[in-house]
PDB file of N, H, CA, C and O in Angstrom:
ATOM      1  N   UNK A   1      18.915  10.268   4.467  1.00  0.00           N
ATOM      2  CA  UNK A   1      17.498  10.307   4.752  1.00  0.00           C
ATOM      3  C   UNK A   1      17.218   9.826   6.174  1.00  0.00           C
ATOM      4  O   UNK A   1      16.174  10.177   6.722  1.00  0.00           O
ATOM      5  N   UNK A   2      18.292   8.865   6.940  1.00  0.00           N
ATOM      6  H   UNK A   2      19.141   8.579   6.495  1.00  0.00           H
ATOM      7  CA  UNK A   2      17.679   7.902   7.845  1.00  0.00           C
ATOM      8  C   UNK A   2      18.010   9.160   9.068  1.00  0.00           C
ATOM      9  O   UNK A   2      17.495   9.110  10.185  1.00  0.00           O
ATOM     10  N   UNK A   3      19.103  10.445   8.563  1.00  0.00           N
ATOM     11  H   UNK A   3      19.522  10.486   7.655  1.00  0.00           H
ATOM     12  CA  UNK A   3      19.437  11.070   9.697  1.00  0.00           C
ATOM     13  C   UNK A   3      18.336  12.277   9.674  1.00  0.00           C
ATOM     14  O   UNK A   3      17.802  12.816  10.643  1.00  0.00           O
ATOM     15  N   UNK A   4      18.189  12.490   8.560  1.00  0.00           N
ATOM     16  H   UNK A   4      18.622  12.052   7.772  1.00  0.00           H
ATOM     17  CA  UNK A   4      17.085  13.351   8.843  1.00  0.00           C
ATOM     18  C   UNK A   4      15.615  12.990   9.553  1.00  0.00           C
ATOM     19  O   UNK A   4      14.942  13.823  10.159  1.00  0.00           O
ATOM     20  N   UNK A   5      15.313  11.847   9.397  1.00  0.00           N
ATOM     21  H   UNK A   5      15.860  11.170   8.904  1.00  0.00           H
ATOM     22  CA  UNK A   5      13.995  11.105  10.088  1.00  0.00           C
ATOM     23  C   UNK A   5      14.280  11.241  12.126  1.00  0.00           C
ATOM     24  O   UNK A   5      13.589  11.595  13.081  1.00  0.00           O
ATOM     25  N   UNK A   6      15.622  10.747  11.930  1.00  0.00           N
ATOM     26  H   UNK A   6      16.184  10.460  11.154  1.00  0.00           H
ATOM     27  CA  UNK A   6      16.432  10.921  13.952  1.00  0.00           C
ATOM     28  C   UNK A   6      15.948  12.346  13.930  1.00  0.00           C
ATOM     29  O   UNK A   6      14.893  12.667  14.476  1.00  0.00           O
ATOM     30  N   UNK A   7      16.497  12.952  13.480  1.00  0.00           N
ATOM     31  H   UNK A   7      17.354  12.692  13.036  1.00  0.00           H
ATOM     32  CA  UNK A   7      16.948  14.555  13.844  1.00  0.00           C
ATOM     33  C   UNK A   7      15.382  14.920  13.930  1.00  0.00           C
ATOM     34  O   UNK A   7      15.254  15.914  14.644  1.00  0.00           O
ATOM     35  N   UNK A   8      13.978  14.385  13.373  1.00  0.00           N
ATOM     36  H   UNK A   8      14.082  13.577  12.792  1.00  0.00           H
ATOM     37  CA  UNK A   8      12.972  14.858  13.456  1.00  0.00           C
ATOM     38  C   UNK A   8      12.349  14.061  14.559  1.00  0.00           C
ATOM     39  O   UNK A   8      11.379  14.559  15.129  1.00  0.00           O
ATOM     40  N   UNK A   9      12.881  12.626  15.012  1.00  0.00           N
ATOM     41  H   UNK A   9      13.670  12.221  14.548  1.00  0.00           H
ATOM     42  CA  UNK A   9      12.315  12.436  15.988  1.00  0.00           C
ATOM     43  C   UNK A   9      13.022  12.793  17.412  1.00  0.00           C
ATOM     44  O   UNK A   9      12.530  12.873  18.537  1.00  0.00           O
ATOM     45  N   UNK A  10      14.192  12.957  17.007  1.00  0.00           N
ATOM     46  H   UNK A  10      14.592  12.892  16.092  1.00  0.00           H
ATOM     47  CA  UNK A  10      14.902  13.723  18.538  1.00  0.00           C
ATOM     48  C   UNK A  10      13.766  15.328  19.096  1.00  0.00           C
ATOM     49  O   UNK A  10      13.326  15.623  20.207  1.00  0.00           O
ATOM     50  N   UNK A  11      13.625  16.074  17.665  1.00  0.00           N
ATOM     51  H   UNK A  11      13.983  15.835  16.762  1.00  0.00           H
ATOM     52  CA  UNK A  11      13.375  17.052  18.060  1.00  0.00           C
ATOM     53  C   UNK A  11      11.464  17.182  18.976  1.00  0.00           C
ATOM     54  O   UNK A  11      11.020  17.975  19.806  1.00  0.00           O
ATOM     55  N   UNK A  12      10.629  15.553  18.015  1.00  0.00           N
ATOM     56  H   UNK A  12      10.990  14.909  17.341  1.00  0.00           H
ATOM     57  CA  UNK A  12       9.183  15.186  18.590  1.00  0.00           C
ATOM     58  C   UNK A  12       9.767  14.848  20.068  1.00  0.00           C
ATOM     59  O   UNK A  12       9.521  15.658  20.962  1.00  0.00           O
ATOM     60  N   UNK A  13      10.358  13.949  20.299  1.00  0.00           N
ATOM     61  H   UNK A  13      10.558  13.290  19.573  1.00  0.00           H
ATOM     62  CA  UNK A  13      10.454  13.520  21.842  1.00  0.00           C
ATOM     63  C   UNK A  13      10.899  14.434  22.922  1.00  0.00           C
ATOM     64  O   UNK A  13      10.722  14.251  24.127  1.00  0.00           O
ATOM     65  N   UNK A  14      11.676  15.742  22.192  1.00  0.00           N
ATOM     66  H   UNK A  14      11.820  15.891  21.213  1.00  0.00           H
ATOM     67  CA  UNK A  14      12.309  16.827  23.044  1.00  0.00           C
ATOM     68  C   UNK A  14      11.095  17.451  23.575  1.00  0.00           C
ATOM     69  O   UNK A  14      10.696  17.419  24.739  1.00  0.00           O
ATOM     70  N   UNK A  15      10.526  18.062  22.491  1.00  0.00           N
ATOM     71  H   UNK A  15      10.851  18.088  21.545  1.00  0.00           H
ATOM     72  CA  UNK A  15       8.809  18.662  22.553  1.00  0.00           C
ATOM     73  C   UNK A  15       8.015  18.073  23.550  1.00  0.00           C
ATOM     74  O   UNK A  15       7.503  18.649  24.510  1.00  0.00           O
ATOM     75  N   UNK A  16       7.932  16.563  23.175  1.00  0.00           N
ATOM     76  H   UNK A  16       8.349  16.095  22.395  1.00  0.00           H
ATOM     77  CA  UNK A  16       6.608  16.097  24.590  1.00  0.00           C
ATOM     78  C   UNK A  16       7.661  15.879  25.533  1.00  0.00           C
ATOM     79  O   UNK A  16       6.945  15.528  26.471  1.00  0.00           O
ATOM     80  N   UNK A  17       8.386  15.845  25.818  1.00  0.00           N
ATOM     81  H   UNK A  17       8.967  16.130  25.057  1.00  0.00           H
ATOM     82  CA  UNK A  17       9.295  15.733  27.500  1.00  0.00           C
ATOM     83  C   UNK A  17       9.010  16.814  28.023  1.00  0.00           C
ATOM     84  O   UNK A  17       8.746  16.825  29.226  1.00  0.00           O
ATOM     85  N   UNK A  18       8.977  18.326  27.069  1.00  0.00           N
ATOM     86  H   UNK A  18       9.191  18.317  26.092  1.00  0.00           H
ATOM     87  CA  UNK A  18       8.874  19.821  27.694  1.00  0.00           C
ATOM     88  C   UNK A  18       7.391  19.358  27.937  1.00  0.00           C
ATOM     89  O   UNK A  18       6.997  18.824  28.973  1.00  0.00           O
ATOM     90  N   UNK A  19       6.837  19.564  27.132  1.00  0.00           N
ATOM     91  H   UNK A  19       7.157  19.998  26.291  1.00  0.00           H
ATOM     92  CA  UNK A  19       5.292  19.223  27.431  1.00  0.00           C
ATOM     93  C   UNK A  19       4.874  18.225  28.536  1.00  0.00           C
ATOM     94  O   UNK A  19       3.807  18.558  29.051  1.00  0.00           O
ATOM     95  N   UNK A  20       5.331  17.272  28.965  1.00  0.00           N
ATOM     96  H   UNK A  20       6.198  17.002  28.547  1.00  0.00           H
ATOM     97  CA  UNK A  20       5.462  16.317  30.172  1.00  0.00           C
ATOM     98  C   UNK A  20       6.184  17.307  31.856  1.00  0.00           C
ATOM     99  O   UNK A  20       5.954  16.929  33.004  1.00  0.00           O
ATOM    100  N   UNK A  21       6.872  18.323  31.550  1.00  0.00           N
ATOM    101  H   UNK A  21       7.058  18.631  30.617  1.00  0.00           H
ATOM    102  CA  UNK A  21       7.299  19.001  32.348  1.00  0.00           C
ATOM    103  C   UNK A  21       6.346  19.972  33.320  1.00  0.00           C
ATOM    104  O   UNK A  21       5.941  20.119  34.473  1.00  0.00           O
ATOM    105  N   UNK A  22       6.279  20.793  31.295  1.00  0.00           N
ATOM    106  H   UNK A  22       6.608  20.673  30.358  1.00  0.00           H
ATOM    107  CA  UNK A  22       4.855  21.768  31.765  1.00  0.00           C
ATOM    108  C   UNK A  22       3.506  20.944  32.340  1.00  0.00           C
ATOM    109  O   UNK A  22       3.070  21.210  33.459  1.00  0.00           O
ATOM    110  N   UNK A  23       3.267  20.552  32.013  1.00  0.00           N
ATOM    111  H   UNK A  23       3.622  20.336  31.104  1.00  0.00           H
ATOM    112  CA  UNK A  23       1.475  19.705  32.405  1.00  0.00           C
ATOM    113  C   UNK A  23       2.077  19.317  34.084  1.00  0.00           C
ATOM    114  O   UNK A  23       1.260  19.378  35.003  1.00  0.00           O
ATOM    115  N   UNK A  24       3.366  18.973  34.344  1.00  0.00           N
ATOM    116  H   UNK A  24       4.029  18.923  33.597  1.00  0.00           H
ATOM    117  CA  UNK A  24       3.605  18.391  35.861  1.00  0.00           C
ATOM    118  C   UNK A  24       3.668  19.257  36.908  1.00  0.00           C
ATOM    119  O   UNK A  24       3.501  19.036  38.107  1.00  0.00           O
ATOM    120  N   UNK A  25       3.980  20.482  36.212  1.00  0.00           N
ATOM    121  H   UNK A  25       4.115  20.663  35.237  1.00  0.00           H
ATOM    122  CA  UNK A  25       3.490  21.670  37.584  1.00  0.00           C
ATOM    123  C   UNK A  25       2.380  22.162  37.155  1.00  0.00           C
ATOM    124  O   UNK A  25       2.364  23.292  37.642  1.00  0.00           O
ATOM    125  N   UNK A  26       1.134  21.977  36.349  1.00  0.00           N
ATOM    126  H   UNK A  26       1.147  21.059  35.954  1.00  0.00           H
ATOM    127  CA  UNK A  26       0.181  22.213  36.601  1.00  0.00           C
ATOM    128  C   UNK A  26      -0.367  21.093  37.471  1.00  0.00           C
ATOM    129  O   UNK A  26      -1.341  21.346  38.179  1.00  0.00           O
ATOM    130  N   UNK A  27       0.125  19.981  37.481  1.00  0.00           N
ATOM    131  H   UNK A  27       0.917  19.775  36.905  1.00  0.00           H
ATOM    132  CA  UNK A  27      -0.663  18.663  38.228  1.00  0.00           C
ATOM    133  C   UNK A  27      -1.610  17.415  37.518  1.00  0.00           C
ATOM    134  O   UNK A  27      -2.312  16.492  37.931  1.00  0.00           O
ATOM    135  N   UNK A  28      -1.219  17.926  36.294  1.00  0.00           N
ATOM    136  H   UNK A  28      -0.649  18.676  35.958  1.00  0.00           H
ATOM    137  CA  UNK A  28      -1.848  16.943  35.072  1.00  0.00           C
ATOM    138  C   UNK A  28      -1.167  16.120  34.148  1.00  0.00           C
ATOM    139  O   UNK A  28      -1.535  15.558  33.116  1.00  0.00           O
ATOM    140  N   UNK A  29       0.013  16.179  34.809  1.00  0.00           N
ATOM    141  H   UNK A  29       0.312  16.635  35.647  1.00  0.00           H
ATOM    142  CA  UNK A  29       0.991  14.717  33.518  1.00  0.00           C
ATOM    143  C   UNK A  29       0.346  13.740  33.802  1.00  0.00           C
ATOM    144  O   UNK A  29      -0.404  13.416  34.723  1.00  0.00           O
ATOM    145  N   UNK A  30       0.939  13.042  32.385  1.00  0.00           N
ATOM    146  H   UNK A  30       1.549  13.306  31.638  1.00  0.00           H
ATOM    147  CA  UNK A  30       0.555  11.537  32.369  1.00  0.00           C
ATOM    148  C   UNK A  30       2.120  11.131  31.575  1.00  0.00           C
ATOM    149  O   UNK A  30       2.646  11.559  30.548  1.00  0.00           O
ATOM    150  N   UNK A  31       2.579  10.023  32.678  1.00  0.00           N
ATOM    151  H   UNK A  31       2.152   9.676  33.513  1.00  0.00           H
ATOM    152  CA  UNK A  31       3.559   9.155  32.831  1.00  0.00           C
ATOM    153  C   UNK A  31       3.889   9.135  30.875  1.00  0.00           C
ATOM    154  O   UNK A  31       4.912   9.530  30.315  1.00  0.00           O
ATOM    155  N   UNK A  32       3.026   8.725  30.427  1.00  0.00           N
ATOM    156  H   UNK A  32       2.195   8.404  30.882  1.00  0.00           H
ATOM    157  CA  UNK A  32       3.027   8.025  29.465  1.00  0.00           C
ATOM    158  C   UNK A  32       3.800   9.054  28.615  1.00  0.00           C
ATOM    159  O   UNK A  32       4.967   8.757  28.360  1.00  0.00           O
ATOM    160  N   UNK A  33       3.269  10.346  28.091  1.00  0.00           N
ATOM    161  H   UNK A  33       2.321  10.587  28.298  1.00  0.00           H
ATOM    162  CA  UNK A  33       4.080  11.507  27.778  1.00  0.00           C
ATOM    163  C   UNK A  33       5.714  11.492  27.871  1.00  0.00           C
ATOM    164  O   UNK A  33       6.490  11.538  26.916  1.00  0.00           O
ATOM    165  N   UNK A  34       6.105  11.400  29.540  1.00  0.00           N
ATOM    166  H   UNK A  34       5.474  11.362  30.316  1.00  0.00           H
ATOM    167  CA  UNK A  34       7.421  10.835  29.356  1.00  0.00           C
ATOM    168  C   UNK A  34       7.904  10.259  28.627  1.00  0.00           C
ATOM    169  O   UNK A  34       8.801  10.626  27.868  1.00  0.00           O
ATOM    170  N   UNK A  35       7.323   9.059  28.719  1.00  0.00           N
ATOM    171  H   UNK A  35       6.594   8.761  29.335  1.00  0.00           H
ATOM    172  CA  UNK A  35       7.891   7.765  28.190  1.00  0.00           C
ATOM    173  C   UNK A  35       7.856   7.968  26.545  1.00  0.00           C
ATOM    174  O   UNK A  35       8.864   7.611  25.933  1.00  0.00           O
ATOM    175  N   UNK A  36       6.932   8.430  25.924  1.00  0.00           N
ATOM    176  H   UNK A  36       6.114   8.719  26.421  1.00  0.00           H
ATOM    177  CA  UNK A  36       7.118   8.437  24.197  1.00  0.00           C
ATOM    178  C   UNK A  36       7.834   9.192  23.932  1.00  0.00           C
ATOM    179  O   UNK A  36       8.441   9.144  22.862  1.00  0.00           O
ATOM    180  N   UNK A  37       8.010  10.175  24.844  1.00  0.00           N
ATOM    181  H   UNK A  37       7.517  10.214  25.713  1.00  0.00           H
ATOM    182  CA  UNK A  37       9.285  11.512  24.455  1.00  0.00           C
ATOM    183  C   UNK A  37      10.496  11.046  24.502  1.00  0.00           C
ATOM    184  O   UNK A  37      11.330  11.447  23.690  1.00  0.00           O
ATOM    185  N   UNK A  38      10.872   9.924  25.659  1.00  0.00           N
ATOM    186  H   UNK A  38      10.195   9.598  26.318  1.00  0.00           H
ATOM    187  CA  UNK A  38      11.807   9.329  25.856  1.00  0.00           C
ATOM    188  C   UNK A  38      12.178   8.359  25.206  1.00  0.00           C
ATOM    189  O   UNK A  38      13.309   7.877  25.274  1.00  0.00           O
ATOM    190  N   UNK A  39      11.269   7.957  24.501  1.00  0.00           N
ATOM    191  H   UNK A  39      10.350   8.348  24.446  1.00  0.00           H
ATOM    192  CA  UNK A  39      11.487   6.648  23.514  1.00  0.00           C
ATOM    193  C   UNK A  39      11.819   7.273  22.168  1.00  0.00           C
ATOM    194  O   UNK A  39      12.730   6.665  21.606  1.00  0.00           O
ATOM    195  N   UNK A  40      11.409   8.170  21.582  1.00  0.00           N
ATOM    196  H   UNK A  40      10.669   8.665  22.038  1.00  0.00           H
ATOM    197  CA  UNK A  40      11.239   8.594  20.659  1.00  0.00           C
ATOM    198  C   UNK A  40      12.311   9.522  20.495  1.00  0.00           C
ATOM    199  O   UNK A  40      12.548   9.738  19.306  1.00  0.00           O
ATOM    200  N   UNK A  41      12.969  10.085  21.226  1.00  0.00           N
ATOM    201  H   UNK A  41      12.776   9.910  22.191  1.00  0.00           H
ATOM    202  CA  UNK A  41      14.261  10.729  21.380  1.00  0.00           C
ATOM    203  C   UNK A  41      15.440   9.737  21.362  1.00  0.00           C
ATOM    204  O   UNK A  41      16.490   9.894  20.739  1.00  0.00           O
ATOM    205  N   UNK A  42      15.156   8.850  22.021  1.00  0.00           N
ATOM    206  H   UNK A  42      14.302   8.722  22.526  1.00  0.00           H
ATOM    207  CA  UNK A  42      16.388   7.992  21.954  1.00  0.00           C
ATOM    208  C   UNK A  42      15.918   7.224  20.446  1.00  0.00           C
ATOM    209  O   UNK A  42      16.873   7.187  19.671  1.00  0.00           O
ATOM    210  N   UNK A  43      15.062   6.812  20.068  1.00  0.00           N
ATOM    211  H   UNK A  43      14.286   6.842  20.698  1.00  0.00           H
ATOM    212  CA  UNK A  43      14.842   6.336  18.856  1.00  0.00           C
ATOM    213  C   UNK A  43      16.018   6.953  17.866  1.00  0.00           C
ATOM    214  O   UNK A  43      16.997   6.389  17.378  1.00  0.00           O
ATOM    215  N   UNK A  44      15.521   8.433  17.740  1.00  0.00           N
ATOM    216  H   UNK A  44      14.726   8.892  18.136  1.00  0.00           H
ATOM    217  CA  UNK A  44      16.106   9.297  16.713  1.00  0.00           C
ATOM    218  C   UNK A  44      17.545   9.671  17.096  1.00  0.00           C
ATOM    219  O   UNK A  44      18.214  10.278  16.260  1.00  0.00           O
ATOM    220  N   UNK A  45      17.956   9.433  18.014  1.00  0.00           N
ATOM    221  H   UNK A  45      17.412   8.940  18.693  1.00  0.00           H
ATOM    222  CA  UNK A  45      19.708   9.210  18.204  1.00  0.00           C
ATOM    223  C   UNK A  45      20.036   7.981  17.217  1.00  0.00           C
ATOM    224  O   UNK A  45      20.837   7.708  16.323  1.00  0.00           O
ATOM    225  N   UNK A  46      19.195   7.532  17.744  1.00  0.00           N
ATOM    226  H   UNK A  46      18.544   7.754  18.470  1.00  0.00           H
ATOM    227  CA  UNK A  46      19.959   5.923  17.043  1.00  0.00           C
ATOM    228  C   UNK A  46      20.025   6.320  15.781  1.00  0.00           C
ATOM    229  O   UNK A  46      21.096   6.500  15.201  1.00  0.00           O
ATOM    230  N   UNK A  47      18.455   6.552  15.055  1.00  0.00           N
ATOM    231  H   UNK A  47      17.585   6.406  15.526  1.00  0.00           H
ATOM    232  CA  UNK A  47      18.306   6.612  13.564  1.00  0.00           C
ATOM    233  C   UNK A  47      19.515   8.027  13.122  1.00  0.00           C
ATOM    234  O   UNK A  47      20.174   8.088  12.084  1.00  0.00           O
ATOM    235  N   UNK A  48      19.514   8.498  13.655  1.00  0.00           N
ATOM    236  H   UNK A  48      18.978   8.448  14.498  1.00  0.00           H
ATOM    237  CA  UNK A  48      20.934   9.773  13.620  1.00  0.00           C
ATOM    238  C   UNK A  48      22.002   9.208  13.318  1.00  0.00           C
ATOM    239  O   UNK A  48      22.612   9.307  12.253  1.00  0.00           O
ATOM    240  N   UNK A  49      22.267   8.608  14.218  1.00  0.00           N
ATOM    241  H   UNK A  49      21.772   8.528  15.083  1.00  0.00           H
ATOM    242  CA  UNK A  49      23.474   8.053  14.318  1.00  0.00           C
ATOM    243  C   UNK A  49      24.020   6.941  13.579  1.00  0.00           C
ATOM    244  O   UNK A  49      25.197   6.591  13.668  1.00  0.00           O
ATOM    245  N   UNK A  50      22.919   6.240  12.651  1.00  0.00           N
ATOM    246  H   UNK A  50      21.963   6.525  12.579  1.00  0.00           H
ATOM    247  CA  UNK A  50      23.476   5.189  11.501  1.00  0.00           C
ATOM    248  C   UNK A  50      22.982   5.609  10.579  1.00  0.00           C
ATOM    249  O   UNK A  50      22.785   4.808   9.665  1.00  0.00           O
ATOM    250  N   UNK A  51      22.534   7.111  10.376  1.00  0.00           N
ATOM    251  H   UNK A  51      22.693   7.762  11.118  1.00  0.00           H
ATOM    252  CA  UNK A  51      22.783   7.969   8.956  1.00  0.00           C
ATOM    253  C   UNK A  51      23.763   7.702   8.554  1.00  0.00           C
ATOM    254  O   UNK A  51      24.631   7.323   9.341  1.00  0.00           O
ATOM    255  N   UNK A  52      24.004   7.780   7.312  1.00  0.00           N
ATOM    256  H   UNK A  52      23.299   8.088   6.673  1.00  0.00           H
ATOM    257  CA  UNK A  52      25.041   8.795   6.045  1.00  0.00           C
ATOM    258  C   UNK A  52      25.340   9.529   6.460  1.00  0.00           C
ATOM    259  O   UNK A  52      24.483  10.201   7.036  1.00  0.00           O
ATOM    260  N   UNK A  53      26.884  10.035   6.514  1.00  0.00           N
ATOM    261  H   UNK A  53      27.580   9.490   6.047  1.00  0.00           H
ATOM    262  CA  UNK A  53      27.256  11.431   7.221  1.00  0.00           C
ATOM    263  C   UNK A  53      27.085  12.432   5.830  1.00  0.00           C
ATOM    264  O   UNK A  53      27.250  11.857   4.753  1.00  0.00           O
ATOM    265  N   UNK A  54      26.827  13.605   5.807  1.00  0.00           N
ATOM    266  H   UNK A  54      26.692  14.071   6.681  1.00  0.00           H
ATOM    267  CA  UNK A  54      26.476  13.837   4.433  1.00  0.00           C
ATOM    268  C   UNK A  54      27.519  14.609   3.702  1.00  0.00           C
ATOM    269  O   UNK A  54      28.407  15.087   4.408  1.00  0.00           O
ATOM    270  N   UNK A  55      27.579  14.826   2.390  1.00  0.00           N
ATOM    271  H   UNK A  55      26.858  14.438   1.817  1.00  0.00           H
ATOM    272  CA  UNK A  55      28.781  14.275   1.560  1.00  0.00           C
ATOM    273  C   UNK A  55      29.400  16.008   1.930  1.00  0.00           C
ATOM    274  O   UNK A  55      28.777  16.874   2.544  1.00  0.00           O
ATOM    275  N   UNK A  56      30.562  16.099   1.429  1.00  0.00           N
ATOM    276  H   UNK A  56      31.068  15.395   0.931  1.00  0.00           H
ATOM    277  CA  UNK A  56      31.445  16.961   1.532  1.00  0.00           C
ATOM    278  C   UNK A  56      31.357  17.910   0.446  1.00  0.00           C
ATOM    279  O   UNK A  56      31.492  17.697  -0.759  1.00  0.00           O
ATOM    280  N   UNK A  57      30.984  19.545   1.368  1.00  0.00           N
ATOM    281  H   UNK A  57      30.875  19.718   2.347  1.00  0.00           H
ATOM    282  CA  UNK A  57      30.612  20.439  -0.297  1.00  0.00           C
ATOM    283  C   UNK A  57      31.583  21.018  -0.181  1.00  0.00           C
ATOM    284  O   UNK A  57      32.332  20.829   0.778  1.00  0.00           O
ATOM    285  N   UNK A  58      31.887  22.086  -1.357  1.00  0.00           N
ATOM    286  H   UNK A  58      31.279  22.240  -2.136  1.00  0.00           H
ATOM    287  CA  UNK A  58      33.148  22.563  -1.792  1.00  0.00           C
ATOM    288  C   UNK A  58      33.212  23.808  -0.642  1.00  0.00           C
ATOM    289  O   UNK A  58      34.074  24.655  -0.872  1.00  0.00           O
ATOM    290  N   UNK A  59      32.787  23.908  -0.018  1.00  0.00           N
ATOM    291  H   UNK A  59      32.086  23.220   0.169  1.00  0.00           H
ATOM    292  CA  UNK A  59      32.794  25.332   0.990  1.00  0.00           C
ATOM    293  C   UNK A  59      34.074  25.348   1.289  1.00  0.00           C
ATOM    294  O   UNK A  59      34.732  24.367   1.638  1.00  0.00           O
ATOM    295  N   UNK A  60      34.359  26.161   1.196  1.00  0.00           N
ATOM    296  H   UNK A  60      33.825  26.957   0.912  1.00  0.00           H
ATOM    297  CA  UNK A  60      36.371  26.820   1.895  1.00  0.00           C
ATOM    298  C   UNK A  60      37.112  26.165   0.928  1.00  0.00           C
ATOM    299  O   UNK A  60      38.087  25.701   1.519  1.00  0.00           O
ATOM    300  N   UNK A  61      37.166  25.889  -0.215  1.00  0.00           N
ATOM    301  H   UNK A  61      36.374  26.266  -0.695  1.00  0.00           H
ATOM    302  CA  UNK A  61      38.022  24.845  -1.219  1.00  0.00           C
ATOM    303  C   UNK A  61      39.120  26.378  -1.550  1.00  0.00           C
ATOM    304  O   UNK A  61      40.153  26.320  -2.215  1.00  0.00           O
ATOM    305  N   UNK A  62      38.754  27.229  -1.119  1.00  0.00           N
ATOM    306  H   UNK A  62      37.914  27.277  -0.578  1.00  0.00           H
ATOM    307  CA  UNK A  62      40.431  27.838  -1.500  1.00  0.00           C
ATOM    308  C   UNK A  62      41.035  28.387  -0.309  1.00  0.00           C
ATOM    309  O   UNK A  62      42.071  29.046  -0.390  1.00  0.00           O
ATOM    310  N   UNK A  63      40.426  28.147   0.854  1.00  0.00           N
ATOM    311  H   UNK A  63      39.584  27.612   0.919  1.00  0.00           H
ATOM    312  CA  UNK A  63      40.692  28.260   1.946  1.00  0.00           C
ATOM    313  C   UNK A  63      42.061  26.888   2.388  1.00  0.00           C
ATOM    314  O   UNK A  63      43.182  27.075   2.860  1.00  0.00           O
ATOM    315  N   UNK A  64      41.430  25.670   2.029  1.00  0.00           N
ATOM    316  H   UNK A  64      40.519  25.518   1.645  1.00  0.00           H
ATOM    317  CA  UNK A  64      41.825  24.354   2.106  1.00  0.00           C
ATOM    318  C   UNK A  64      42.724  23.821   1.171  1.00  0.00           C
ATOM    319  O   UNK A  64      43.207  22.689   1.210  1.00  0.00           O
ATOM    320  N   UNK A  65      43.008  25.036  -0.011  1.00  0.00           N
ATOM    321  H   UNK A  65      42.616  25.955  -0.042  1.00  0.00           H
ATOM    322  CA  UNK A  65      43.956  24.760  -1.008  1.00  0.00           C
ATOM    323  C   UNK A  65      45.408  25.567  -0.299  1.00  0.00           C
ATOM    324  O   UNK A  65      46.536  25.077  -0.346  1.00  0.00           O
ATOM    325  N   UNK A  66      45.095  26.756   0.277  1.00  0.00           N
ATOM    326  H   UNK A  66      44.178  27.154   0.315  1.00  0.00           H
ATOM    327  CA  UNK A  66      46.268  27.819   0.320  1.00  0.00           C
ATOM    328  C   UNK A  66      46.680  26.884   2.017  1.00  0.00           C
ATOM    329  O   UNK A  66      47.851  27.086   2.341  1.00  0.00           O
ATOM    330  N   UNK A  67      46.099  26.212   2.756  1.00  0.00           N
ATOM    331  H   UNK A  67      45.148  26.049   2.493  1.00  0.00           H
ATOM    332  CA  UNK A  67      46.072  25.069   4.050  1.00  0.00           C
ATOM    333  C   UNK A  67      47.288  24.084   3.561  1.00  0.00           C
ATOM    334  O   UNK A  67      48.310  23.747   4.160  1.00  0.00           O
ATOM    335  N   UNK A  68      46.932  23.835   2.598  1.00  0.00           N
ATOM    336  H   UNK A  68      46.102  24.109   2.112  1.00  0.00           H
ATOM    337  CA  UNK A  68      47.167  22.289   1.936  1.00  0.00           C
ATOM    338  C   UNK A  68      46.266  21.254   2.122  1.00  0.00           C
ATOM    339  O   UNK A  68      46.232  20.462   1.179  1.00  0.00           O
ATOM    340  N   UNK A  69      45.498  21.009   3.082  1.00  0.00           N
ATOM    341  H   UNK A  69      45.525  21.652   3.848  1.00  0.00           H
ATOM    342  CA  UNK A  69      44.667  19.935   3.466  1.00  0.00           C
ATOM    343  C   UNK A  69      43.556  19.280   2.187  1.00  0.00           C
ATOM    344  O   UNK A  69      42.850  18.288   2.369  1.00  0.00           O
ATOM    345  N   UNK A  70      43.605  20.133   0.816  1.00  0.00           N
ATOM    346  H   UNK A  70      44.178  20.939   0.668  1.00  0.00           H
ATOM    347  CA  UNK A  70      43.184  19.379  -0.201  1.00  0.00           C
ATOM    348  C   UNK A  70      43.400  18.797  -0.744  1.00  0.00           C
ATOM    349  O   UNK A  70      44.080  19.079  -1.730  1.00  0.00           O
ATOM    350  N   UNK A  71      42.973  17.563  -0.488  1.00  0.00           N
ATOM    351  H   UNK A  71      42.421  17.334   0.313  1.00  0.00           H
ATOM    352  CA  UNK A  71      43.598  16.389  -1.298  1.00  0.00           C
ATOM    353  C   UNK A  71      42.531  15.775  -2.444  1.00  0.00           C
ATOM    354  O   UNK A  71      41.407  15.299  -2.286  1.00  0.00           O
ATOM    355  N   UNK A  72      43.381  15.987  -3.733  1.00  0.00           N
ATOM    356  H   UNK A  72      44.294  16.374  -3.861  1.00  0.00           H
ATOM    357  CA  UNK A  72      42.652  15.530  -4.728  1.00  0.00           C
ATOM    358  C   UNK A  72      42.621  13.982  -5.018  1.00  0.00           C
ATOM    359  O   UNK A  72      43.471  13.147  -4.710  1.00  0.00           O
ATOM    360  N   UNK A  73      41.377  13.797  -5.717  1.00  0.00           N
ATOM    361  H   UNK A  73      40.686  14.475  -5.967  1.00  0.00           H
ATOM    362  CA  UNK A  73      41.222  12.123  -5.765  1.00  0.00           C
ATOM    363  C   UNK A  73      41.967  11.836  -7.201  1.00  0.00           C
ATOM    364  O   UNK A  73      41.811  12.314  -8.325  1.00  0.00           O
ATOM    365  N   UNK A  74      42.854  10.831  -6.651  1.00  0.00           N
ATOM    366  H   UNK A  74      42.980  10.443  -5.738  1.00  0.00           H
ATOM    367  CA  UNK A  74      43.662  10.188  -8.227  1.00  0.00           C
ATOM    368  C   UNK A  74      42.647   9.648  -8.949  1.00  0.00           C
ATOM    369  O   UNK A  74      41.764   8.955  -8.444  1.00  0.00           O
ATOM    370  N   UNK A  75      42.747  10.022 -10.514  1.00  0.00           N
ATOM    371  H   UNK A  75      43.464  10.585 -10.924  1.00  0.00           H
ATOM    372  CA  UNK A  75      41.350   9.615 -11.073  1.00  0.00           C
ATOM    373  C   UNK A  75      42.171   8.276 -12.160  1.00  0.00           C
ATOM    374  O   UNK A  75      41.480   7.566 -12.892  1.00  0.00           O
TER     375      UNK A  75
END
């Protein structure tokens, strides 16, 4: 959950940085724009980055069998 919240604020802070770009060659940024895009992007790295990596689905499981690289869990 905590990576999906990053990944939504990486993508808000990406948005107003473009938006901080555009408005600066019209001649109407405001500093501040930067700065929440920039905060808020690096925010959502962080929160990204001490996600849950998310769990492992069976995709290619006979791909990864005829590999060998499947390793079953001793139960």
């Amino acid at each position: 959950m905590l990576s999906r919240l990053g990944s939504a604020l990486i993508l808000i802070g990406v948005i107003l940085m473009v938006v901080y770009l555009v408005t600066g060659t019209v001649g109407q940024s405001d500093f501040r724009l930067l700065l929440s895009g920039a905060g808020s992007a690096a925010l959502g790295l962080f929160f990204h980055r001490r996600g849950t990596p998310p769990a492992e689905t069976n995709r290619f499981q006979g791909l990864r069998r005829l590999l060998g690289d499947d390793e079953e869990p001793d139960a």
